[in-house]
C-alpha positions in Angstrom: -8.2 8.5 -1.0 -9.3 7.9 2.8 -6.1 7.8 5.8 -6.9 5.8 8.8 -5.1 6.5 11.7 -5.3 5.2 15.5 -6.0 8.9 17.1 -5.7 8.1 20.7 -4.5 4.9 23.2 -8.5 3.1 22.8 -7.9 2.7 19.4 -10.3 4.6 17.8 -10.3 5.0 14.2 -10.1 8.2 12.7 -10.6 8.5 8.9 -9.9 11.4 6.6 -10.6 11.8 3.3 -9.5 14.3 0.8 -8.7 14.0 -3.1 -4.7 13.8 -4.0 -3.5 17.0 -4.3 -4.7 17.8 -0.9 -2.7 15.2 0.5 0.1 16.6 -1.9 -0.5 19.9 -0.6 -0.3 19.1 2.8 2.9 16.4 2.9 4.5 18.0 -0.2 4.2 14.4 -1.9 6.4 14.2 -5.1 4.6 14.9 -8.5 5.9 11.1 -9.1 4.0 9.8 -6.4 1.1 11.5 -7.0 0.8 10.8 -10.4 0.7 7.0 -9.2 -1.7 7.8 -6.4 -4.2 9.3 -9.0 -3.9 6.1 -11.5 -4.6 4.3 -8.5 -7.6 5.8 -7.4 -8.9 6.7 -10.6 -8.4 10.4 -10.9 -6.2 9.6 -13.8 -6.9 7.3 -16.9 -4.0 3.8 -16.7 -1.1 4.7 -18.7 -0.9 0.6 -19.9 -2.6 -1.0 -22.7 -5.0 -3.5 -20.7 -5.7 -2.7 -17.4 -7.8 -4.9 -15.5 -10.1 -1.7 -15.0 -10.6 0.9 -17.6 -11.0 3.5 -14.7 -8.0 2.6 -12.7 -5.0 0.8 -12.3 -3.9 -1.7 -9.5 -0.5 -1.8 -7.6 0.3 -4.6 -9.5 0.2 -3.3 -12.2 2.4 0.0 -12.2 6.1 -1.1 -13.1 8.9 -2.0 -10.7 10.4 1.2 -11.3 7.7 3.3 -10.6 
């Protein structure tokens, strides 16, 4: 997963990127969250029947209550 953040008043862009669990590590993300984050970018299988991608899943597609 990539975080883009404005790093200064001239707008530039600065972009990290690190796998899940770094970002857990690092925010102490909830293992909830993070289980959706990983679906989401692929690091986990989808948990539903037919996704739209075999690899991932997409926001819309994770229930209300998650």
């Amino acid at each position: 997963m990539q975080v883009k953040l404005v790093s200064n008043s001239r707008g530039y862009n600065q972009i990290d990127k690190r796998w899940i669990d770094k970002y857990c590590e690092m925010w102490d993300i909830p293992k909830k969250i993070v289980s959706i984050l990983k679906r989401y970018t692929g690091e986990e299988i989808p948990t539903i029947k037919k996704p739209k991608d075999k690899r991932r899943m997409f926001a819309n597609e994770f229930l209300n209550s998650e």
